[in-house]
Every structure is written in structure tokens, then in C-alpha cells.
PADRENTI-391825 format. One record per residue (C-alpha): residue in one letter; residue number from 1; x, y, z. Coordinates in pm, whole numbers, padded with zeros to 5 digits. Example, Ala and Ser with C-alpha at 12.3 -4.5 7.8 and 13.67 -1.06 7.14 Angstrom:
% residues 2
A:1:01230:-00450:00780
S:2:01367:-00106:00714
% end
This chain:
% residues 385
X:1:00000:00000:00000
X:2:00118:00324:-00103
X:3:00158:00674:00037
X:4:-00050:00782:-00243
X:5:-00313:00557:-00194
X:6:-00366:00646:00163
X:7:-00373:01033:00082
X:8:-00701:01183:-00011
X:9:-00662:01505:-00220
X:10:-01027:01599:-00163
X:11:-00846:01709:00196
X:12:-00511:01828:00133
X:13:-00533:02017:00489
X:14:-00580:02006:00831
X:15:-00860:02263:00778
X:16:-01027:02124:00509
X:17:-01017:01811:00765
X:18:-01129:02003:01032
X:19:-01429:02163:00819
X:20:-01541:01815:00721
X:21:-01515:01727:01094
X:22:-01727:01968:01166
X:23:-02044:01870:00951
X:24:-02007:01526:01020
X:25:-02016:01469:01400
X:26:-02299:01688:01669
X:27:-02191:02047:01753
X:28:-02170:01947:02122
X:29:-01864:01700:02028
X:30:-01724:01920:01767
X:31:-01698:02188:02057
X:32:-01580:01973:02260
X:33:-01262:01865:02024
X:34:-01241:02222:01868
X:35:-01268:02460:02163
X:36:-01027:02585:02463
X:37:-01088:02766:02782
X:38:-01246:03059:02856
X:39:-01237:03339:02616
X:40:-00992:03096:02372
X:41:-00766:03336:02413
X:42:-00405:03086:02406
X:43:-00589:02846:02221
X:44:-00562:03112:01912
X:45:-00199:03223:02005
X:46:-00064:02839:02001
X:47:-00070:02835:01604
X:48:-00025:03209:01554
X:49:00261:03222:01768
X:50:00460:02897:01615
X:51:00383:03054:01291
X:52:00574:03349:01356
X:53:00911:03172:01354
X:54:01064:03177:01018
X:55:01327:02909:00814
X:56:01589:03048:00610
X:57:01663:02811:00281
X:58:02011:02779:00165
X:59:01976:02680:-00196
X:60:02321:02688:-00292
X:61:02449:02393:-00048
X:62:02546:02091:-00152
X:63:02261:01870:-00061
X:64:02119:01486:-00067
X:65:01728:01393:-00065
X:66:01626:01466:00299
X:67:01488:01178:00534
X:68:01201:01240:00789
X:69:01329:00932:01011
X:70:01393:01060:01382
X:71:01529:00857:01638
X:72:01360:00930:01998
X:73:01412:00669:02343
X:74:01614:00451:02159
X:75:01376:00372:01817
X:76:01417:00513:01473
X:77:01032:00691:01398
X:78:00972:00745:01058
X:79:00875:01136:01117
X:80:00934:01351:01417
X:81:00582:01351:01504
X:82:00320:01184:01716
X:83:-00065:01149:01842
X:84:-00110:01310:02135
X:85:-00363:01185:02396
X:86:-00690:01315:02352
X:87:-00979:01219:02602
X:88:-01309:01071:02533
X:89:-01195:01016:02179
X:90:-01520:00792:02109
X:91:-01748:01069:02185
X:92:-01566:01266:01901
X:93:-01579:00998:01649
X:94:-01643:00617:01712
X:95:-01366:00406:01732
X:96:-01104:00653:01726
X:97:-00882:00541:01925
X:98:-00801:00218:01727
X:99:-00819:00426:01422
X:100:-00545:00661:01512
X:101:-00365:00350:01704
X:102:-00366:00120:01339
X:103:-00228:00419:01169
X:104:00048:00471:01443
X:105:00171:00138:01370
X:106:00176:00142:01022
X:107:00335:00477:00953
X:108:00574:00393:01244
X:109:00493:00662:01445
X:110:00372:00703:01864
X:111:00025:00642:01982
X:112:-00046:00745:02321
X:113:-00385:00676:02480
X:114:-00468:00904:02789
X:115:-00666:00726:03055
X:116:-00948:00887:02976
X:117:-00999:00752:02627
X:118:-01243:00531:02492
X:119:-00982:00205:02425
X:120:-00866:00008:02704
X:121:-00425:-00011:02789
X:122:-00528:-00355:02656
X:123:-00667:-00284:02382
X:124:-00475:-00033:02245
X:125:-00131:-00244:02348
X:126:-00298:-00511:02116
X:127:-00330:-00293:01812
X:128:00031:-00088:01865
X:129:00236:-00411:01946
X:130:00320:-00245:02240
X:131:00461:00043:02107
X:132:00261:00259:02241
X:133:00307:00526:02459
X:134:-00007:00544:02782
X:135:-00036:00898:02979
X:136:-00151:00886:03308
X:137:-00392:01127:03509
X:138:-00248:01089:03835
X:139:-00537:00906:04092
X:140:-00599:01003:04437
X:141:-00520:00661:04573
X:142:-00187:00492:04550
X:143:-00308:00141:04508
X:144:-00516:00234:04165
X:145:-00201:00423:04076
X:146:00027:00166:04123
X:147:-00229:-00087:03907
X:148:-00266:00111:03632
X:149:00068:00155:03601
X:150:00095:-00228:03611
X:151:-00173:-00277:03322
X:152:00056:-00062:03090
X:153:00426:-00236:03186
X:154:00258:-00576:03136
X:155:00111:-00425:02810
X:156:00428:-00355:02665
X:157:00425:00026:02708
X:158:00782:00176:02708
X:159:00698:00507:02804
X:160:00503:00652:03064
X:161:00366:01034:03061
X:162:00269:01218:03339
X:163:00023:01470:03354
X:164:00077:01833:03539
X:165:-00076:02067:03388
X:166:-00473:01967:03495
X:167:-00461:02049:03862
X:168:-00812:02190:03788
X:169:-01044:02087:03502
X:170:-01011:02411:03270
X:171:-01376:02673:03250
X:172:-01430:02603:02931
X:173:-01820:02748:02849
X:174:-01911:02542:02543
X:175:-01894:02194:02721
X:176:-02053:02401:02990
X:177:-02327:02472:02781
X:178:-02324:02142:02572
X:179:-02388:01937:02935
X:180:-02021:01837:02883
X:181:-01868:01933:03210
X:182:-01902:01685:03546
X:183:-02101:01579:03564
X:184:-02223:01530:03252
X:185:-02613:01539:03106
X:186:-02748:01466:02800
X:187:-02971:01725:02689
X:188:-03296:01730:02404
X:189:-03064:01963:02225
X:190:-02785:01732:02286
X:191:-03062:01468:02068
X:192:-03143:01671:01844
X:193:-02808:01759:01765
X:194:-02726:01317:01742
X:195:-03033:01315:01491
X:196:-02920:01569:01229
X:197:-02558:01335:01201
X:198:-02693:00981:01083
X:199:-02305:00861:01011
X:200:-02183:00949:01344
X:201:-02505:00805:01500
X:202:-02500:00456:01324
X:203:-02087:00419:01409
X:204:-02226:00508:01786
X:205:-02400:00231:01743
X:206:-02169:-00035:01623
X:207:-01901:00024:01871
X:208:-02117:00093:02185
X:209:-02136:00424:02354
X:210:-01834:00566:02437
X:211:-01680:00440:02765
X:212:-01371:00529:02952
X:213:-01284:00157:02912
X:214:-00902:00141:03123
X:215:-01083:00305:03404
X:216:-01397:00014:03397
X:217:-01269:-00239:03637
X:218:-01243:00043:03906
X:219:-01602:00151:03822
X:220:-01946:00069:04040
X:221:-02184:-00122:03799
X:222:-02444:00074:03592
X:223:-02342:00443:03655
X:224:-02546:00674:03571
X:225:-02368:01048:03487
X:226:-02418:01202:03780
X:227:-02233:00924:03923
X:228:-02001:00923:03707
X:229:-01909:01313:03749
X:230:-01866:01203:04116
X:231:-01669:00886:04045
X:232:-01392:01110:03796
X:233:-01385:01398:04101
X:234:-01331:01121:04376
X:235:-01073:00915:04156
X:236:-00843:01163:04046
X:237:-00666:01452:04213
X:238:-00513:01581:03925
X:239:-00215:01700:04117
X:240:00120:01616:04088
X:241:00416:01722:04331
X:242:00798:01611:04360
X:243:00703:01327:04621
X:244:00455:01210:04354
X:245:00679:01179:04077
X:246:00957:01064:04234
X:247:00745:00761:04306
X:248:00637:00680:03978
X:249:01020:00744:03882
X:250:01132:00452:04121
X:251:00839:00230:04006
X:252:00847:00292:03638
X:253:01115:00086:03424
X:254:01055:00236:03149
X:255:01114:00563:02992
X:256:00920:00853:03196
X:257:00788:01166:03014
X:258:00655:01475:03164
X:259:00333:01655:02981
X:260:00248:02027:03064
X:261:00564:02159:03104
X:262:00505:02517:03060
X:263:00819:02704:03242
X:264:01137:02683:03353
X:265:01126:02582:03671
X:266:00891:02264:03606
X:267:01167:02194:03357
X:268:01490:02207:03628
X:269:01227:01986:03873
X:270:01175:01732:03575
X:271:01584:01692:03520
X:272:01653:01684:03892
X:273:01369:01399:03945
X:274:01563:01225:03650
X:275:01301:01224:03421
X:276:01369:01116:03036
X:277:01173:01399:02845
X:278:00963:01651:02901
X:279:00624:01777:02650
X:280:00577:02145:02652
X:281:00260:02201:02630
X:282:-00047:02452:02707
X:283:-00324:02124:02689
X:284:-00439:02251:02373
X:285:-00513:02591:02515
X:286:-00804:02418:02741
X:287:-00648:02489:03075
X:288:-00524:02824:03118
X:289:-00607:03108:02904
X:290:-00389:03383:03073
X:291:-00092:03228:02979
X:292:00165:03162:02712
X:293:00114:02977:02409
X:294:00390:02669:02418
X:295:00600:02767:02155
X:296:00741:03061:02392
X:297:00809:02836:02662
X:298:00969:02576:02457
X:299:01236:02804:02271
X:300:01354:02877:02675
X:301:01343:02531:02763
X:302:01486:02387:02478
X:303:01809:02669:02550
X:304:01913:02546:02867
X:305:01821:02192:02876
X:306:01830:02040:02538
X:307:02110:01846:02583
X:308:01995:01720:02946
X:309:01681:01547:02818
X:310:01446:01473:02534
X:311:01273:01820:02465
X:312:00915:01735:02323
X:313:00633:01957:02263
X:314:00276:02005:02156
X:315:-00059:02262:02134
X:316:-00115:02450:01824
X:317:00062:02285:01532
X:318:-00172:02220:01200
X:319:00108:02122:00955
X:320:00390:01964:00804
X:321:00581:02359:00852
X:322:00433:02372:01174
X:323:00586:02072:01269
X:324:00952:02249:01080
X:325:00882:02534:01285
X:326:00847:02406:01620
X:327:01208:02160:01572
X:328:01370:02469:01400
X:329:01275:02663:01755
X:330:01452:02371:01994
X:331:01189:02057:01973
X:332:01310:01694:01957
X:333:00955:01553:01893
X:334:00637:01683:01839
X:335:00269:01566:01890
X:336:-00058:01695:01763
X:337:-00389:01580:01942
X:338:-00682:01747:01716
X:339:-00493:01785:01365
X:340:-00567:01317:01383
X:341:-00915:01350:01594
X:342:-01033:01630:01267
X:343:-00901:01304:01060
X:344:-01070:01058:01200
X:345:-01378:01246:01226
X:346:-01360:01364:00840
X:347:-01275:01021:00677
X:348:-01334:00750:00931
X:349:-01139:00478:00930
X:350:-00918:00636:00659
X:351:-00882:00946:00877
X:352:-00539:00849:01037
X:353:-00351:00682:00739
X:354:-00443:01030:00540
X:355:-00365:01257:00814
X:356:-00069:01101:00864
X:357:00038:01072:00474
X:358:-00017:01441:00435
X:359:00162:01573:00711
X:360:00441:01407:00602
X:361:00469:01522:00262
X:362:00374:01889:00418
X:363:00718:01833:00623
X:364:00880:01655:00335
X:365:00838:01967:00109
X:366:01003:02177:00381
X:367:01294:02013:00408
X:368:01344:01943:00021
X:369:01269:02376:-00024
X:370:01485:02489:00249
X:371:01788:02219:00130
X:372:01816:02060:00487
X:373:01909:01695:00468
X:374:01819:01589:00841
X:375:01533:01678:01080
X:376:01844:01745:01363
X:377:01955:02004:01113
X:378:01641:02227:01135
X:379:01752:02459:01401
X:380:02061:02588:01108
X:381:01778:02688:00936
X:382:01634:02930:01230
X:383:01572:03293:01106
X:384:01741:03463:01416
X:385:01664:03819:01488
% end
């Protein structure tokens, strides 16, 4: 099977994926995938902000084809990108999960499945060959902690992320309004909304409402939402501290990744704790709209500690030069989270093999115009001003 054959050129974008997202799923789960906190404020200056740093070409140099092959914790990826973890990726589009997991695997690229997905550790450990990467939402109790963890060693995860940056679920009004928030309701709008997407409704169907599936063996029997709001509040703190970490760090055999990273002084507590890599990131813009987008954080990071650990980063990148951008400006890695949900969502089952495809050519034509033979190279290429 081809590249070709798994691009379709009706959708040579992310937002002509997006916009086909958009009519195909109900406005409370498009909002729910497309929005951000409060007044959206960082969720607009994550791509506007990465999109003011600028490559240089060099068109003279002496030059061979570039490769997109990036080497991260000890494997060889086949692009410097990744899927970030999204939650509740059912409720978005059926089946997600797998979709985006299949694609992973066969464009040799990271998966990793949040705990509060729709797919099981199992499941998705299954699909990925254990390749895949699981994030954890820190619980309140050690002992559920300690066996979730368990669940994703004996599934063959090699890396473990760690959540900071969600000591507080982020205001966000739409899911507020949508019935969304915990706990959640379904509303005769929310209906309404279900019966005006017949596609979305009939894949809701085949796979089963959408379930947080690793969390179900911790679960009471036949919760109803209300419960389940209270279940989610009483599970997980949210929090995470140096004694916390430092835990996971001696329990964890694997590589350990820190997500939410958004300032310095996280970063110096994630190298002293002798983590393996860090992910800048905002959470999409959903958690805090007063502050910086993650490119501006990253470029600081990135300075002082590039060389100390794996700099990664995500929030706000749409593209193949978005992905140039951000490894021009200090990242190692990069992940996107709704650029592959818009995918899935626009093409089904196809939606992760073409979203995939494309942003690769995007990058590939980056590299190939500026006349840069290696993704390490990128940050030569770095208009400095």
C-alpha cells in the first residue's frame, strides 16, 4: 500500500479536515474537540505564535534527498511527530482510538492513549504491538495508581507520561453549555443535535457508547452520569508534586515523560527527578487562558536543557511547517492531538492513514525547499533576529 493511496486530495489540509469534521459529528462533540478555555484566548496564540518563527533556505548547499526518520528513546520513527492523547476520543468519532492507534503502527509513528480515552491499555497495546506510549492522570489513591501503572508495563508500554498541567479541570463554556462538564447530562438539544448526524449516529452504534474503558474495572456497575461526574472527582486529584513523581520514577522501568511543562522551573524539577523527556505544552489551550502559548516556553526550555533530556512539545501545530517550525525553535519531537481526531472524524477509518500521509509530505516539502538533509539540522535553518 502506497503513500499515495492512503492520501485523499479531496483534503489536502488540516482545515479542510477540520471543516469536514465539523459537519459530520454533533456540535456538542465538535466543541468539545475544537474549543479551549475561557475566552480561547491561548488556544488562538498556540498556532499564531509557532507561525511566527521563520526558516531560512540555503539553496546553494550541496545537498542529498532529505529523510524524515527521527530517532527518539532509543527507536528510529519514521517522522518527528506523534498522536497526542486526547480524552473521550469515542465521543468525538467512534472508534477513534483504534483508528489513530492502526495508523500509528503502520506509519511507524507514537500512539499514546490518555486514561481517559475510549480504548482500554489492553486494547490499544494489542493494536500498537506495544509500542505505544499510555499517559496517566495521576489518581488520588496509590493502590489504583500503582495498578494502572501495572496494566501498561505488562502491556508492553515503554513510556510513561505524566500529567501536570490539569490540577483543575479548565472553564471552558461550550462543554458548559453542551452538558459536557461533570457531571455530565445529556440534553434534548444534545438529541437533536445526534439526529441531524446519521453517520456518526449509526458508528455510535456499532461500537457501543463511548466508555472510559481502562478506568472500567475500578467503576461501580451501571453508573449513571451524575455518578459518574462524582466517580472522575473522587478518583483523580489531578495534582502532581515532587514526592509524587519521584514515586512513579522509582516504580516505572521504562522511559518517563513529563506533559504540561510550561516554564522553567517545572523543567529544572523534571531533570533533577531524572526524568527522560519533558512535552511542553499549554493542553491545547483548554487549561489556562492567561498564559503563554507553548512555543514561547519551549524556545527557553529547549536553550538550557536540550542536551539534558528529550525536549518534546505540543498545542497549536496544524502542519507539516508547523511541525519544521516548532524543531527549527529547539523541539526533539512533536505531537498533535486534534490535527488526527479532525481526521478521524472527516474520513473515518481512513482518517489516520491520510492525516498522517499528508503531514508528512507537508514536512517533506520543507525540508526538500529549504535544502536541509536531516530533521536534527532544522535549528541551522532558524531565522534569528
Amino acid at each position: 500500500m502506497t503513500n499515495d493511496f492512503l492520501f485523499d486530495a479531496r483534503y489536502p489540509s488540516v482545515d479542510d479536515l477540520r471543516k469536514r469534521a465539523q459537519k459530520r459529528i454533533p456540535k456538542f462533540a465538535f466543541e468539545y474537540l475544537d474549543g479551549g478555555c475561557n475566552e480561547d484566548v491561548n488556544l488562538k496564540k498556540n498556532t499564531t505564535e509557532i507561525r511566527e518563527i521563520e526558516l531560512i533556505p540555503n539553496y546553494l548547499k550541496k545537498h542529498q534527498p532529505p529523510s524524515l526518520q527521527t530517532e527518539l528513546f532509543g527507536h528510529i520513527y519514521d517522522a518527528p511527530f506523534g498522536v497526542a492523547p486526547v480524552g473521550l476520543q469515542g465521543l468525538m468519532w467512534p472508534n477513534s482510538p483504534e483508528i489513530l492507534a492502526k495508523a500509528a503502527l503502520q506509519h511507524n509513528l507514537p500512539f499514546i492513549l490518555s486514561t481517559v480515552s475510549t480504548s482500554s491499555i489492553e486494547r490499544i497495546g494489542e493494536i500498537t504491538e506495544g509500542k505505544a506510549w499510555f499517559q496517566l492522570y495521576h489518581p488520588a489513591k496509590n493502590e489504583l495508581r500503582d495498578d494502572i501503572i501495572k496494566r501498561a508495563a505488562t502491556s508492553g508500554y515503554d513510556v510513561l507520561v505524566i500529567l501536570c498541567d490539569v490540577p483543575t479541570f479548565g472553564y471552558r463554556p461550550r462543554d458548559i453549555r453542551n452538558g459536557l462538564a461533570m457531571p455530565p447530562k445529556m440534553s434534548m438539544q444534545n438529541i437533536m443535535q445526534i439526529l441531524k448526524k446519521p453517520r456518526w449516529a449509526m458508528e455510535t452504534l456499532k461500537y457501543g457508547q463511548p466508555r472510559f474503558k481502562t478506568l472500567e474495572p475500578y467503576m461501580p456497575k451501571n453508573l449513571d452520569l451524575k455518578q459518574l461526574g462524582k466517580f472522575m472527582n473522587d478518583t483523580f486529584s489531578g495534582k502532581l508534586d515532587e514526592d509524587r513523581i519521584a514515586a512513579i520514577r522509582d516504580m516505572w522501568k521504562g522511559k518517563l515523560v513529563l506533559k504540561g511543562v510550561a516554564s522553567l522551573a517545572d523543567a529544572e524539577m523534571a531533570h533533577k527527578l531524572g526524568l527522560d523527556g519533558i512535552i511542553v505544552s499549554n493542553h491545547g489551550g483548554r487549561q489556562l487562558d492567561a498564559g503563554e502559548s507553548s512555543i514561547k516556553p519551549l524556545i527557553r526550555i529547549a536553550e538550557k536543557y536540550r542536551d539534558q533530556m528529550t525536549i518534546m512539545m505540543d498545542s497549536g501545530l496544524r502542519s507539516g511547517p508547523d511541525i519544521a517550525r516548532c524543531m527549527a525553535a529547539g523541539a526533539q519531537f512533536t505531537f498533535m492531538g486534534r490535527s488526527f481526531m479532525y481526521g478521524a472524524a472527516a474520513l473515518g477509518a481512513k482518517g489516520g492513514n491520510h492525516t498522517m500521509t499528508m503531514l508528512k509530505k507537508q514536512l517533506q516539502q520543507v525540508l526538500e525547499q529549504i535544502c536541509c538533509e536531516k530533521i536534527t539540522d532544522l535549528p541551522k535553518y532558524l531565522k534569528i533576529e
